[in-house]
Each structure stands twice: as C-alpha cells, then as structure tokens.
SEMI-743562 format. One record per residue (C-alpha): x, y, z; residue in one letter. Coordinates in steps of 0.001 Angstrom, whole numbers, plus 500000, padded with zeros to 6 digits. Layout:
% SEMI-743562
XYZa
...
% end
This chain:
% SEMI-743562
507531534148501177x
508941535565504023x
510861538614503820x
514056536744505203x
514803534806502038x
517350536914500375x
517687535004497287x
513856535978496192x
513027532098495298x
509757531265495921x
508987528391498642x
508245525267496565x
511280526789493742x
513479527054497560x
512952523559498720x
513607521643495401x
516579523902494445x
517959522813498044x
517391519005497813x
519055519592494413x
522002521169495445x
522057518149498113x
521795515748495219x
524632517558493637x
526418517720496272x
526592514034496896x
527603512795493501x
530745515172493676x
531549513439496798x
531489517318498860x
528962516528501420x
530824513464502531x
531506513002506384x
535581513442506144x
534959516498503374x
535765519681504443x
533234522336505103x
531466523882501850x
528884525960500835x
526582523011501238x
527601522361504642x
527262525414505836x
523600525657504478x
523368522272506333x
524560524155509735x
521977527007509030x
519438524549508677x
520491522837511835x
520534526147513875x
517502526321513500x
515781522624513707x
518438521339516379x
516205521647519078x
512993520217517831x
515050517131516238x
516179516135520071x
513410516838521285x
510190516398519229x
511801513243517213x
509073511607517872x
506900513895516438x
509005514966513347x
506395514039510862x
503183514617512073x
502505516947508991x
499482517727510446x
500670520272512696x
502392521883510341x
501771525537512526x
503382523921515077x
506211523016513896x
506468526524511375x
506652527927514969x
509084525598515991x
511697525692513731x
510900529659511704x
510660531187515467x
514278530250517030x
516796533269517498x
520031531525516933x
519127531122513246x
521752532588511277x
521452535570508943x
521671535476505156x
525536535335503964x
526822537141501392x
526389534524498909x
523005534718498824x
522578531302500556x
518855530915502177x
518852530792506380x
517848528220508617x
514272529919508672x
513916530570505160x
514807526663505028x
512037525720507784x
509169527798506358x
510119526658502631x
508659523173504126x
505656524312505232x
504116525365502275x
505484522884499932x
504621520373502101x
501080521991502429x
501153521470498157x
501383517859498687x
498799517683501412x
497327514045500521x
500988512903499277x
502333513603502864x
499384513096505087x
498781509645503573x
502430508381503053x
504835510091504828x
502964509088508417x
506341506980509523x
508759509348508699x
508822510638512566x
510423507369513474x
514053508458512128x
515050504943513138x
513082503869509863x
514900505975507222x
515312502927505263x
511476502924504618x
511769506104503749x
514483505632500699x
511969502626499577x
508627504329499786x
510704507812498141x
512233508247495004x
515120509963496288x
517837510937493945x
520624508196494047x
523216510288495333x
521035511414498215x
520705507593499115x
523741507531501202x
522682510206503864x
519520507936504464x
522145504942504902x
523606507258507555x
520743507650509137x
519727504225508594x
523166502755510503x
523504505056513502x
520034504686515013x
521099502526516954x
523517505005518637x
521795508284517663x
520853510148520632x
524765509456521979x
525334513211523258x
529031512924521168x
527265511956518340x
524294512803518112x
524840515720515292x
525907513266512788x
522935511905512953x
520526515049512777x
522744516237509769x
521431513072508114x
518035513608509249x
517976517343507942x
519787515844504274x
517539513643504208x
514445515935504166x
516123518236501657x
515958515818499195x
512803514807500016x
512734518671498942x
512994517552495137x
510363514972495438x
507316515839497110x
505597516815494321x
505321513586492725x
502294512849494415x
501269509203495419x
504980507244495560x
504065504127498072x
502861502648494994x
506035502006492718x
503991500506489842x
503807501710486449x
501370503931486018x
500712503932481864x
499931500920480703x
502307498463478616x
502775497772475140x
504381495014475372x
501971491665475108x
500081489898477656x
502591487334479186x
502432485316482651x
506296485443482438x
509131487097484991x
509807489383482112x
507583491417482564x
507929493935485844x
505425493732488513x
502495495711488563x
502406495856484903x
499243497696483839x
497349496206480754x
493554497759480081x
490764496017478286x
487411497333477642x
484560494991477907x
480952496289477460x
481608499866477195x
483424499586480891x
487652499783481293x
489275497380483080x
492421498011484872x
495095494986485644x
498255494365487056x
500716491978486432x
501796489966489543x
505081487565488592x
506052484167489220x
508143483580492331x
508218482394495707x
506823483764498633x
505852483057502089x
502149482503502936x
500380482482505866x
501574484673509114x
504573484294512022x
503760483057515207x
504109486221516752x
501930487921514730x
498810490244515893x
495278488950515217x
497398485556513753x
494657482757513764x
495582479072514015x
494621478120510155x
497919480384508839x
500664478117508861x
503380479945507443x
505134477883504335x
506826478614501291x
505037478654497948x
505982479456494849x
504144480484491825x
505650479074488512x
503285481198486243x
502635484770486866x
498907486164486379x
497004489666486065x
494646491174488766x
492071493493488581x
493495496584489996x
490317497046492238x
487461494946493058x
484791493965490586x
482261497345490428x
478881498340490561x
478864499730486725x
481157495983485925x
478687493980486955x
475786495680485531x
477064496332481731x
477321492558481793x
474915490664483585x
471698494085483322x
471005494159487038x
472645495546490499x
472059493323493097x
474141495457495369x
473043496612498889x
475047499983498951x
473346500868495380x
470101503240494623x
467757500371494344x
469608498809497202x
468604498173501039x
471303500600501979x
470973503405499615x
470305505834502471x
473642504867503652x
475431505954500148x
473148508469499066x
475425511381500106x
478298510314497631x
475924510552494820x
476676507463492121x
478110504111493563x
479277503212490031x
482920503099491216x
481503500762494467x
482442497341494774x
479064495160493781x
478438492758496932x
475222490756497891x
476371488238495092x
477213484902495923x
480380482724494903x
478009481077492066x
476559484712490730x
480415485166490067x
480948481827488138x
477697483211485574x
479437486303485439x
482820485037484633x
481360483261481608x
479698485715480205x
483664487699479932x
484845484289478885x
481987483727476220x
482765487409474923x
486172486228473359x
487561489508475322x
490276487036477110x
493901487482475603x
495024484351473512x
495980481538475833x
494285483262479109x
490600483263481043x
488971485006483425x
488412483829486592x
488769483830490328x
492336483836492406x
493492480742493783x
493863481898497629x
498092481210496968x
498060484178494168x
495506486198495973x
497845486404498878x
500847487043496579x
498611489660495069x
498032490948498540x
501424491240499861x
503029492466497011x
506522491287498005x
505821492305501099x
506482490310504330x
504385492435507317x
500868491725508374x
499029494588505651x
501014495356502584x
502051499544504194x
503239497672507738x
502177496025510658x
499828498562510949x
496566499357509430x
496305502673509438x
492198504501509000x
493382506292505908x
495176502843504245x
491863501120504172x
487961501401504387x
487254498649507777x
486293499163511010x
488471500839512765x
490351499551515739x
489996502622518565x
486665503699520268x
488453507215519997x
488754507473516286x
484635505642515310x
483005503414513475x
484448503688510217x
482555504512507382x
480132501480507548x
479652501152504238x
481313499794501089x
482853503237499193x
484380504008495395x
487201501297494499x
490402502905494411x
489800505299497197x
492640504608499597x
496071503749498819x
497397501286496200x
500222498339497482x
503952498738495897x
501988496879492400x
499740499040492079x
496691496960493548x
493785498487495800x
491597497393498194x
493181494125499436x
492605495287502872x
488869495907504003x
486312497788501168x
484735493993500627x
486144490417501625x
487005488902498207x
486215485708497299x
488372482873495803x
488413479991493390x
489821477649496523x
487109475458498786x
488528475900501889x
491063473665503383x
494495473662505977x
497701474504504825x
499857471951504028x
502887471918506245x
505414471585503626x
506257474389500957x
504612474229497740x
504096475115493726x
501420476252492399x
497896475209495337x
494718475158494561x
493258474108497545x
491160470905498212x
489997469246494688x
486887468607496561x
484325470644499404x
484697470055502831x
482642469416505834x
481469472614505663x
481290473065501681x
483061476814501862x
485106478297499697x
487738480875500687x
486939484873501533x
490136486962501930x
491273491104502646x
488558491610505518x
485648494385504483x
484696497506505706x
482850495606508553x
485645494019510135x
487961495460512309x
491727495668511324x
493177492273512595x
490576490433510176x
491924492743507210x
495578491073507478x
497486489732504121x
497433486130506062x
493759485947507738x
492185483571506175x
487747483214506191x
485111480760504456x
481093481310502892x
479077478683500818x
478878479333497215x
475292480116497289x
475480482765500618x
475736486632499636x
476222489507501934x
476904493355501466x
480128492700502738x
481408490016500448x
482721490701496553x
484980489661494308x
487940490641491816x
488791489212488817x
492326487533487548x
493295487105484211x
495555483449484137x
495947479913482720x
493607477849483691x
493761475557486715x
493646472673487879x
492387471434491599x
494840469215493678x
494179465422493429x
495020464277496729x
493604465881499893x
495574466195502894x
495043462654504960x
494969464961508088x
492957467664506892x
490360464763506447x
490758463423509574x
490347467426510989x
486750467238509303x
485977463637509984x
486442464615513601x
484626467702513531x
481640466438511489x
478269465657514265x
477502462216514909x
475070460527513310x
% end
C-alpha cells in the first residue's frame, strides 16, 4: 500500500471498511442528501477530488476493469487530492488505489460481471446483479432516478456522489465472487416438490452410476414466450404469448456430459471425445469428461432416459425426461424478459458460440467443459450456445392465444422434427437467443446437438392440433 494511507489498513481491509462505513452511514440516516456534512461526507468529497474528472469525462468507460493501470493513473495521479486529516480518514488516492488491487482480487468476479457497470444510467442492474447492503440501496436509487438529468452542469455532483457511494459499497462485496447467479448454492433439505414453495434455483443432487447430478428447481408461474417484434435476430415462428406453468420441475444444472452418458449407456459416441472425429480439436484441455456428449440423436436420448427411469433413481411421483420447449424456455430465461438471460447482449465470455465480430474470431469451435461460463439468476448453465438442446416437443407454431401447460403438437409434422433450443458453439449469437426456436428428426445426430435432462410429472401431448398450423403444412407439403 501506498505510503499515503495514513491509517496503515491494507487495500482490500481499506475498501470494505469504506463501503462499511457507507452502509453505516445510511441506516443512521447521516449520508442523506438534506444531512449536514459528516465525517462520511467529507471522505465522500476526498474521494470525489480525486475521481471528479474521470467520472465526467471517462463515464463511459468507468468499468472497463481491464484497464485497471489506466484508470490507477487516472484517479491516484490528480494533484487536487486532499491530504490525510487529522482523523486519520484515508484520501481520495488512498481511496482510488484501494480499488485497484481489490478489484484485481476479484479478477474473474469483475471482468465477467461487472462489464455494464460503465453505463451509470443502469445502476439499477447493478443493485440486482450485487448484493449490496440494504442501506446502501438508496444511493443506487439516486443514481438510478437522475440519469435522466445527470450530466446537468447544476447537478451533476449529486449524481457522481451516488456513483462514487455506490462503488464503496460495492467495496464490501467484491469478494463474494460469482453474484449474477442469485441461486442457492448448497443444496436443499427440504423434499423434492414441483410446488411455488420452494425458491427458484433450488439445488437437489442425486448420484446415479457413480456420477453426481446437479438440478435446479424452476417454479410454476407465468411467463412470456417467444420474442418482441423489435427484437434482434427475432424469426417469424416466435410469437410472443403468455404461458403459464401450473407445476414447477427440476433441470439439470448443465447439459447431459461425456462421463453421464457413458456410466450409463458404456460407450461415447461424442465427436469432441478421445475416440472421437474431433479429438485433435480437444486434445489440449486434456479429459472432456465435463463436455457435453453430442452426435446422439433425439431417440439415443429416449434409451438413455429409460435406463435412469428403470434404475428407480427418480424421486417418488417424478421421471426423467426431456423439457417441453414451454419449460425449457422458462428454464432459459429465468424470469428474465431480454433476448439472453445477462441482456440483450451476448457477450464472448457469457457463452461458448460463434462469436458475432470478425475482430474478436471464431470462437472456440468446439464443444468445452459444462459449467464453464456463467450461470443465469437460477443457477442454470449453458442455455446459450455450448450444444443446441433438444426437447420432448415435435415441432409446431405457437398458438396465438396464451396458454397452461404446451406440449406441442400430439402428433409429427410435415417435416417429422422435434424442437432444438439455446444455439451451440457453432452458431453465431442471434441463433443463441432465449426465444429462437430450431427443428432435427429424431434419428439425425450432430456434434453440435445435446441434450439436458428434467426431472417432472409426466406429460401429456395436446389433443387437438392447431387447424392453421395444419393448413401451414398442408400448404407447404410438395405435390404429389
């Protein structure tokens, strides 16, 4: 630590003590806009000395962690920061470079998560993505309600004081590691339910055949599937309607694996796998245990699925099986309502797909380890890219009208496809969306296509087909 911090605290000790004393602060109701000025406050002003400058003008840039040199230089370097006080309180610099290396600490936790944070217009995605104290809430609320008017020159200080409060208390949190993901992250004791008692991502563990398997509870509810009109990389086949799930079910926390499929069924049929066409491709990550198994077709699943079933491992009252495409999208979007379950943006470190830019490459072109990127707010991975998943649905339109509880047609189509979902590491990000919707016969396989596994009642196929989803194929079927 620099030689400037005259209370002797090291950097990561600094930084939490401060968001604390912000945290304090607010519950006594000290730091509040009409309270007079305090200790806090004026550690506030020392802090803003010194960052005033780079909040005007490198807003923008605010959270681009990855230059964290540049902005060390930035906000350590300016001469109007003010000296220590008598009370031991730390300076505007011993503030800024207190960031820098407890940021550094939580290198994957900020690089990964935090990537938004520059847009201070968006602080309210930053008190649900954080677990911010409660009483440090209400400066992101600030923050949250005068972006509109922030860069007023008469006001704009109110608005970097929130900014700078703000990132104190995110002080007292970084070091929680991975927070996007609000799911539990022990697993319950209480029983196996498909109730809306238990809280989402719920995460149960059984052990078949020497191999753990992780779920997560997704809840009953109502939700809307399919995509806005206005919606990049929308497709014509995602009518957005209402549905609503009366039951709640468990998913797999990641796709179906390499080592899964092979303590069952005694054979990999994987392409990215040692015996596999492309083990050249994954040879330099050593074991593909952890990989999603692909090159298996919608009926390989169905054996596999009863051999689980057959085992009695099944909880009383539920099966194994394939999502419906309705819960797989619930699954998906994990209460959320953008096109991927972080945004509207796919980001290359959210998911393994082919990325969208000629500037950033190819991707990795290859399947990798389940689990690798980051988990939605219930705890699920890989719903975006990794392998398209398939589902229990043939596939069909929407119907136009909300409903409980689809299963898709009861019947195949012209086309005899079922439902693929999540995009694969293949596709570029547009075909990774929570909404786009794609189709393979039962019996086709490809290194891009898997599966995951949900735990439910069983189900039941819809009885009466849409009359103009017939007429749809009637039309589009070749004469004869």
């Amino acid at each position: 630590m620099s030689s400037g911090n005259s209370n002797g605290q090291e950097p990561i000790s600094l930084v939490k003590n401060y968001g604390a004393n912000a945290a304090a602060r607010g519950k006594s109701g000290a730091s509040s806009p009409n309270a007079p000025k305090g200790s806090f406050e004026d550690s506030v002003d020392a802090a803003l000395d010194a960052a005033t400058k780079f909040v005007v003008d490198q807003a923008a840039k605010l959270a681009k962690f990855a230059k964290l040199d540049k902005i060390t230089s930035k906000l350590a370097g300016k001469k109007g920061a003010r000296n220590a006080s008598p009370n031991g309180r730390p300076t505007g610099g011993d503030v800024a470079k207190a960031f820098v290396p407890a940021l550094t600490v939580s290198a994957k936790y900020v690089g990964d998560k935090l990537r938004g944070l520059a847009e201070l217009a968006k602080l309210d995605e930053l008190a649900r993505t954080v677990k911010l104290d409660k009483a440090a809430r209400p400066f992101v609320q600030i923050g949250k309600r005068t972006a509109k008017w922030a860069w007023s020159k008469r006001r704009r200080r109110w608005f970097q004081w929130a900014t700078v409060v703000a990132l104190l208390a995110l002080g007292n949190v970084v070091f929680d590691g991975d927070e996007r993901s609000k799911a539990p992250r022990t697993p319950t004791t209480k029983a196996w339910s498909d109730d809306e008692r238990l809280e989402a991502g719920s995460l149960k563990i059984l052990t078949m055949n020497g191999v753990d398997y992780a779920f997560r509870y997704c809840p009953p509810g109502t939700f809307k599937m399919g995509s806005p009109g206005n919606e990049k990389g929308r497709d014509y086949d995602e009518t957005l309607h209402d549905v609503t799930l009366t039951r709640g079910f468990w998913t797999l926390e990641t796709e179906v694996t390499q080592e899964m499929w092979e303590a069952t069924m005694g054979e990999n049929p994987s392409f990215f796998a040692a015996t596999g066409g492309g083990a050249s491709d994954a040879r330099e990550v050593g074991t593909t245990a952890k990989f999603p198994v692909e090159s298996v077709s919608w009926e390989d699943c169905q054996k596999f699925i009863a051999k689980l079933n057959a085992s009695g491992s099944a909880p009383d009252g539920f099966a194994f099986r394939l999502p419906t495409e309705a819960e797989w999208e619930r699954a998906c979007r994990a209460g959320s309502k953008t096109a991927f379950a972080y945004g509207n943006k796919l980001e290359r470190d959210q998911a393994n797909y082919c990325w969208d830019s000629a500037l950033r490459g190819d991707g990795l072109e290859r399947t990798t380890s389940v689990g690798s990127y980051p988990a939605n707010a219930w705890g699920i991975c890989d719903m975006h890219g990794n392998v398209a998943e398939m589902c229990a649905d043939w596939v069909g339109s929407y119907k136009m009208t909300a409903q409980a509880d689809p299963t898709g047609p009861p019947s195949g189509t012209a086309d005899d496809s079922r439902v693929l979902r999540g995009g694969s590491w293949e596709d570029r990000a547009g075909y990774c969306r929570s909404a786009a919707r794609f189709s393979s016969e039962p019996t086709e396989s490809s290194s891009s296509v898997g599966f995951r596994l949900v735990l439910g009642r069983e189900i039941e196929p819809d009885v009466a087909p849409l009359a103009a989803e017939a007429a749809i194929y009637a039309e589009a079927a070749p004469a004869e």
